[in-house]
Residue, then its C-alpha position, 0 to 999 in steps of 0.5 A: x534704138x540699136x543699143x536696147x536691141x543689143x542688150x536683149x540680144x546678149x541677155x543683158x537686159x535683166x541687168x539693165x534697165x532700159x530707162x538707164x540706156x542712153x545713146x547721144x551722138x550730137x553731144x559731149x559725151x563727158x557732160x552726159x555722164x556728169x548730168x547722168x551721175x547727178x540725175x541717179x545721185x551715184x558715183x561712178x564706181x557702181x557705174x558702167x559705161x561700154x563702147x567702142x569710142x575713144x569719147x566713152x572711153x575718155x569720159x569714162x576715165x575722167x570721172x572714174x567710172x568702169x568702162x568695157x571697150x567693145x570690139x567684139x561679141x566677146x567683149x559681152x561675156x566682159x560686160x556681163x561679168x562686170x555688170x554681176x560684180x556691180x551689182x553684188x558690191x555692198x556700195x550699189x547694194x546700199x545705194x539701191x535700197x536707199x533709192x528705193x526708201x526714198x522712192x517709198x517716201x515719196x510714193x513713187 
């Protein structure tokens, strides 16, 4: 997939994991996000959604979640930033432990 490429080539991938990278051409891109929120039980705040389509954009915006349009190499440093300012909030610091508890709880 282009987009696991492009996360490794802009150093991306020690941000995200690959199992979080979907790419879907063939449908509603509003309807994924909502059945990606509910599948990683998160609000869109600690989300990130990047592209270069109005669909993303929209989408994005509809279910408040951070969106980075991509028109350039450029708009990568943007990313990245956001991407370190997620990750360091106490909200998906919260949420990330909590996964993890129950990831524990549940042998996984």
């Amino acid at each position: 997939c282009s987009a696991l490429a492009k996360l490794r080539l802009f150093g991306l991938s020690q941000y995200v994991s690959a199992r979080n990278v979907y790419h879907a051409i063939d449908f509603n891109k509003e309807d994924i996000f909502v059945a990606l929120l509910r599948k990683e039980r998160v609000p869109g705040s600690v989300c990130l959604s990047c592209g270069d389509g109005r669909e993303e954009e929209h989408a994005s915006a509809a279910l408040d979640i951070p969106f980075i349009k991509i028109r350039s190499g450029k708009d990568i440093c943007s990313v990245r930033k956001r991407l370190e300012e997620l990750i360091s909030q106490p909200a998906t610091k919260k949420i990330k432990e909590e996964k993890e508890r129950s990831a524990l709880a549940h042998g996984e």
